[in-house]
N, CA, C and O of each residue as an XYZ file, in Angstrom:
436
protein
N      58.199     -3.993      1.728
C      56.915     -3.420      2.091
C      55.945     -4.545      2.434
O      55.861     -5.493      1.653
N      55.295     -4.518      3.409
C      54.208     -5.521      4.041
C      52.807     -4.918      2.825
O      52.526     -3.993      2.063
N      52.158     -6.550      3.494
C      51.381     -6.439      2.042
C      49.845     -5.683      3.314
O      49.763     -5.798      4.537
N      48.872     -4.962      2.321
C      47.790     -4.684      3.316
C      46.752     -5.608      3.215
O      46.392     -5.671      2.040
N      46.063     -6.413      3.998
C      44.861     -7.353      4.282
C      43.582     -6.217      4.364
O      43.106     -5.629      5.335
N      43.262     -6.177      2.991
C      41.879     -5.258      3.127
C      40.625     -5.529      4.019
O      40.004     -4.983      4.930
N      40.583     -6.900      3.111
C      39.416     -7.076      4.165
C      39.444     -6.973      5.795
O      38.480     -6.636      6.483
N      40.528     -7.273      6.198
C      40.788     -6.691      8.198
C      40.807     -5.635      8.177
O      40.472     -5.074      9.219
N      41.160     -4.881      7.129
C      41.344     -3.369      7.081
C      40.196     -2.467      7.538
O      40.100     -1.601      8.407
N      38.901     -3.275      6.136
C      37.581     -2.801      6.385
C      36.928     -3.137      7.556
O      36.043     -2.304      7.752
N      36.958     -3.953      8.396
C      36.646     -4.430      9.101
C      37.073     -3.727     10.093
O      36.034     -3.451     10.692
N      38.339     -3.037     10.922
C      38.768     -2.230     11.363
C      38.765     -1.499     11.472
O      39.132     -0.998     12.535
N      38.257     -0.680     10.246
C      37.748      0.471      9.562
C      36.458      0.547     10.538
O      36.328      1.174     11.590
N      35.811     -0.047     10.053
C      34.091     -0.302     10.655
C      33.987     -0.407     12.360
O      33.228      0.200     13.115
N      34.971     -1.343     12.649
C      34.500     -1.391     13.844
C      35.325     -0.023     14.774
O      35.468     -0.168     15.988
N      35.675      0.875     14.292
C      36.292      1.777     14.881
C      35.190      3.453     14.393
O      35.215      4.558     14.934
N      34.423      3.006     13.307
C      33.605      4.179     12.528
C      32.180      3.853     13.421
O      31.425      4.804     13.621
N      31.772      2.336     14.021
C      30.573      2.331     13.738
C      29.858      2.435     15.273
O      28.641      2.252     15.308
N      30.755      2.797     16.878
C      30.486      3.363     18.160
C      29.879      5.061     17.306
O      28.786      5.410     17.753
N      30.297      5.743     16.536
C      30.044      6.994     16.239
C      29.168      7.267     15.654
O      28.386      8.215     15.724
N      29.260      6.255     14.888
C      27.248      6.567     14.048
C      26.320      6.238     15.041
O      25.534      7.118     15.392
N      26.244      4.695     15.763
C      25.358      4.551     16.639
C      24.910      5.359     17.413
O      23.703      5.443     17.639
N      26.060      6.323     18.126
C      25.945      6.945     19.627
C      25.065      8.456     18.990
O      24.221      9.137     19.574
N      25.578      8.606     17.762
C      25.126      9.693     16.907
C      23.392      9.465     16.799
O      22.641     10.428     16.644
N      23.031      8.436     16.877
C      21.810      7.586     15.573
C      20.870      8.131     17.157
O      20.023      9.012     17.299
N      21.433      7.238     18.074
C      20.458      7.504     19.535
C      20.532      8.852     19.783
O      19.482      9.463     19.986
N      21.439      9.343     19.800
C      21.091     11.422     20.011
C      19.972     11.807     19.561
O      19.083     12.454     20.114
N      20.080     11.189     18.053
C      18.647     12.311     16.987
C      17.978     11.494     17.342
O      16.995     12.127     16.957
N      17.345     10.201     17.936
C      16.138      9.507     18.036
C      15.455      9.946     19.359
O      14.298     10.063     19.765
N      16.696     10.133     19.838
C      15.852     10.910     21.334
C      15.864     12.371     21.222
O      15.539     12.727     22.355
N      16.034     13.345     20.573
C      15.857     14.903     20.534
C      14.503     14.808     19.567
O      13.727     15.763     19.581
N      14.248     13.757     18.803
C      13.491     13.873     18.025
C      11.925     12.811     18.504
O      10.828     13.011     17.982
N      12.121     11.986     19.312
C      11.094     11.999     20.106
C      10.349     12.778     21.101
O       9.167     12.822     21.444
N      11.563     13.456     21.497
C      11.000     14.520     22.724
C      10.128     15.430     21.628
O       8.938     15.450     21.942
N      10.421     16.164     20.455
C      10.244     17.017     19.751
C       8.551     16.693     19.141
O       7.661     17.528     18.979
N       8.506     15.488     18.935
C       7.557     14.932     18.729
C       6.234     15.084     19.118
O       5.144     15.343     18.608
N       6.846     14.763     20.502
C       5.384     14.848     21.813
C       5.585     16.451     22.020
O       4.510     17.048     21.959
N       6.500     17.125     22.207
C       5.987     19.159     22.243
C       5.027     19.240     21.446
O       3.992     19.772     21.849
N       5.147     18.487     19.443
C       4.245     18.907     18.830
C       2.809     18.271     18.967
O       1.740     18.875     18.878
N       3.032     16.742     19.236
C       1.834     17.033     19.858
C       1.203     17.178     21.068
O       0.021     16.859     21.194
N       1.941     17.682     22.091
C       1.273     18.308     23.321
C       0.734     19.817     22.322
O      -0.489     19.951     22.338
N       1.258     20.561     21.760
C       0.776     21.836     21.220
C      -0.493     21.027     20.717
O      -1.541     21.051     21.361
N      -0.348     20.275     19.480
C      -1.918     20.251     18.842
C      -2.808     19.751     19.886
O      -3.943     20.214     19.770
N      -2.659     18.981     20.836
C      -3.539     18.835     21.919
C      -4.462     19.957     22.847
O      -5.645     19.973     23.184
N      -3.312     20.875     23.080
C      -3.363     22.063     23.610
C      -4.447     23.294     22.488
O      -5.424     24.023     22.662
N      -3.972     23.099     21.901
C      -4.884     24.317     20.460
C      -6.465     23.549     19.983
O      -7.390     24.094     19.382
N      -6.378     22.036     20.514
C      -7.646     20.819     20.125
C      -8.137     21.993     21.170
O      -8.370     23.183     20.954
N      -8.196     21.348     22.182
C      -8.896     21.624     23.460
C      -9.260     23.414     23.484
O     -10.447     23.734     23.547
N      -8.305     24.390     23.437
C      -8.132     25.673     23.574
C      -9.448     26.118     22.213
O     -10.439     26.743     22.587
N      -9.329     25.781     20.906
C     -10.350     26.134     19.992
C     -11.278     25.916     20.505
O     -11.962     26.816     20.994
N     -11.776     23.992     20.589
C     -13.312     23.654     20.943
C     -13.974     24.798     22.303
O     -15.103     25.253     22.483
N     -12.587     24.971     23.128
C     -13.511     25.739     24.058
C     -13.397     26.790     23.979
O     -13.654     27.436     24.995
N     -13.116     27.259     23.197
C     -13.468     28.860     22.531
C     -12.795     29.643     23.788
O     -13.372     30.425     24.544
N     -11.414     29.235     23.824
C     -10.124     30.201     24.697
C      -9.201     30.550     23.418
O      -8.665     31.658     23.429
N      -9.006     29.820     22.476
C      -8.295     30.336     21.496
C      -8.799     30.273     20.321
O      -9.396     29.328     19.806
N      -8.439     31.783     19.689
C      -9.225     31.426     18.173
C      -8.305     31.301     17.481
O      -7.186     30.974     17.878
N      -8.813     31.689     15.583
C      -8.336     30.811     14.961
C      -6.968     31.311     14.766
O      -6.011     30.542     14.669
N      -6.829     33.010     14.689
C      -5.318     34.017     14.556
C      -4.732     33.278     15.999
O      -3.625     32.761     15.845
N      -5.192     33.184     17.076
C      -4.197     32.885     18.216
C      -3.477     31.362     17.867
O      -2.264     31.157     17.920
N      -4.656     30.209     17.448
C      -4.415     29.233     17.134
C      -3.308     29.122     15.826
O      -2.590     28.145     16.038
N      -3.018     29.654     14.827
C      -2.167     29.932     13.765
C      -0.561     30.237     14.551
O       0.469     29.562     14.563
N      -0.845     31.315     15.050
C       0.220     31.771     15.605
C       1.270     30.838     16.850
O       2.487     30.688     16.962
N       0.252     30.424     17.525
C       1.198     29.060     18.328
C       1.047     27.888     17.602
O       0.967     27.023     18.475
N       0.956     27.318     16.459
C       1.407     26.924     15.840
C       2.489     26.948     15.279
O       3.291     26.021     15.170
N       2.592     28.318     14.780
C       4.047     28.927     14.046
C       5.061     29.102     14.462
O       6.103     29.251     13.824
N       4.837     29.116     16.129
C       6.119     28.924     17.127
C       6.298     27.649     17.404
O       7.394     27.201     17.742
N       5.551     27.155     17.322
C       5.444     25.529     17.532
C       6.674     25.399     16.721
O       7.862     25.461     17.041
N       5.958     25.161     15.349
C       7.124     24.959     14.199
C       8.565     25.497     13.848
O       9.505     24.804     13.458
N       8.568     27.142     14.100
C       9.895     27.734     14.281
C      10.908     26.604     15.702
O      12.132     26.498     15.774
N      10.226     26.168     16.309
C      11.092     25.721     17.419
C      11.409     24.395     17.285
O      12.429     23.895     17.757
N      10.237     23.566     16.404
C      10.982     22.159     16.458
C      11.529     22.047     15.086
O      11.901     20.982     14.594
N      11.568     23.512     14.331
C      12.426     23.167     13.305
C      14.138     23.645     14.103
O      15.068     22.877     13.859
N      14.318     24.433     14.673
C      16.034     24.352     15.474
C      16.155     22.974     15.949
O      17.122     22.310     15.575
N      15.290     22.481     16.722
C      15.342     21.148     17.332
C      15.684     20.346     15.998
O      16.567     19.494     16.098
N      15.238     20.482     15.093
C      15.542     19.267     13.851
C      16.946     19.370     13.647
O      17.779     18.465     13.702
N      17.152     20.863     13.347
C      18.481     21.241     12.804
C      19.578     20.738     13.607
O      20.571     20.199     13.118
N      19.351     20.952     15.068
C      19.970     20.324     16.407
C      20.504     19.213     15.563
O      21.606     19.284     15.020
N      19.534     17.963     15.439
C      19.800     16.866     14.806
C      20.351     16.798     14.140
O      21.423     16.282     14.455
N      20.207     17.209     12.665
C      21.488     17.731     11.592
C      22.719     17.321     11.632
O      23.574     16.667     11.035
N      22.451     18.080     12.752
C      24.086     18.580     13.039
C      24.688     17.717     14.158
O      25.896     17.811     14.376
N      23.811     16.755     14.991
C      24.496     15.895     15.741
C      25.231     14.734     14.654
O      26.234     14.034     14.797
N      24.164     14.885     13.411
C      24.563     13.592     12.624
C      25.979     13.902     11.625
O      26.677     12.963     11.244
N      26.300     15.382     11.254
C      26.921     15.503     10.901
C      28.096     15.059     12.024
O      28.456     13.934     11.678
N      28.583     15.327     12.805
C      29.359     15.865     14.017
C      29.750     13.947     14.129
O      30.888     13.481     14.191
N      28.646     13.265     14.128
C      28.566     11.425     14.108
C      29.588     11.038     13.317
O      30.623     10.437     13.605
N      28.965     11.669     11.727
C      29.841     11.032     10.417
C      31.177     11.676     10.513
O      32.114     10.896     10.345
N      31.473     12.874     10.736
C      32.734     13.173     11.176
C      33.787     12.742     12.035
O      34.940     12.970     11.670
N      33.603     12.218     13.000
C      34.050     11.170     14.216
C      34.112      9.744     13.395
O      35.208      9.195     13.283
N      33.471      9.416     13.081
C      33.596      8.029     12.739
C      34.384      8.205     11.149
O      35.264      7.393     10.862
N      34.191      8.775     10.636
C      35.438      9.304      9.197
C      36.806      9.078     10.320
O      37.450      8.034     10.422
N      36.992     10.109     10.957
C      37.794     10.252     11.487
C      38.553      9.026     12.299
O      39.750      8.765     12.180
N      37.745      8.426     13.028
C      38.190      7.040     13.617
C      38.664      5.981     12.633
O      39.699      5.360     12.874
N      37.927      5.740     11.498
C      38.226      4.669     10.176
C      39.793      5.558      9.806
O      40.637      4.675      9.959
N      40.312      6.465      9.525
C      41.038      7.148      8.864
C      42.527      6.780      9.874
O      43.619      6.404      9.447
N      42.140      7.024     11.255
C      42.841      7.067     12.427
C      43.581      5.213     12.241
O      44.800      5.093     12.359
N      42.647      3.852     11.939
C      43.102      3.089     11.720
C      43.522      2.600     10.051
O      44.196      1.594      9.825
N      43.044      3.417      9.085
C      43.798      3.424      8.421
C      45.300      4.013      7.960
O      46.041      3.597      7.069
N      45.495      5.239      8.978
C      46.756      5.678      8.765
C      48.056      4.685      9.587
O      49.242      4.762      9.266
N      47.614      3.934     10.493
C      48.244      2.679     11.434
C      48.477      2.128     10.638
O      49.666      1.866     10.459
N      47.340      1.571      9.581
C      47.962      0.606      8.617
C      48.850      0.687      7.897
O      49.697     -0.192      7.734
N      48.798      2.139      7.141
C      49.508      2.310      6.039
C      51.424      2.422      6.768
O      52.435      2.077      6.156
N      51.351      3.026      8.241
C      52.551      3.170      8.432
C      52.773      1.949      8.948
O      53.949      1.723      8.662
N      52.354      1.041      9.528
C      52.743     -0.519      9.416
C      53.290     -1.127      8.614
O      54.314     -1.779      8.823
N      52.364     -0.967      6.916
C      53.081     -1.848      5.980
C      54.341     -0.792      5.073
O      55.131     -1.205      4.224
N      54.237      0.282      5.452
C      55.121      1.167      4.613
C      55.832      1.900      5.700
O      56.250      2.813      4.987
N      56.212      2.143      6.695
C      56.878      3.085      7.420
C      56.600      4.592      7.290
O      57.246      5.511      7.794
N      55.312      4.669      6.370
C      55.081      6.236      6.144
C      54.371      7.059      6.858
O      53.298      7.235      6.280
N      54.437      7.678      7.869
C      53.679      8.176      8.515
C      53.019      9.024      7.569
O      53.623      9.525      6.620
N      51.451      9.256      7.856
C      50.385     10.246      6.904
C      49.566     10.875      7.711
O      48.715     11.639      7.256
């Protein structure tokens, strides 16, 4: 039986896990900037709409509340890109650890 070199291991590990977090990391930074400026284009929009007495305070509440119902899916969006990230990159580390193991052992897993 061949012996396993962990440390190349981890290292292998990583550099095969860590295209998936990154590519993951920039998804939610950009769904979540865009999300950002909607909310505040809305409070901009409800600034302006109150002072000039086009929206009051029930109208103003209420697009708010859609405001929020919507960039909370948008968050969740995120969530779930990051989950979907750590899953791929599990998956990739696992992908070169099962190489290894049937390298030094002939065992396929």
């Amino acid at each position: 039986m061949a012996e396993l070199d962990v440390e190349k291991l981890v290292q292998e590990m990583g550099k095969a896990a860590l295209p998936h977090l990154k590519g993951g990391a920039a998804k939610a930074k950009e769904f979540g900037r865009v999300e950002a400026e909607k909310m505040a284009r809305t409070a901009q929009m409800l600034a302006l709409g109150v002072a000039g007495g086009k929206i009051d305070e029930d109208e103003a509440t209420l697009i708010l509340d859609v405001q929020k119902n919507a960039s909370r899916s948008v968050l969740l969006t995120i969530k779930g890109l990051g989950i979907v990230a750590v899953e791929n990159a599990v998956n990739a580390a696992m992908d070169v650890l099962k190489k290894a193991i049937k390298k030094a052992t002939g065992v396929i897993l």
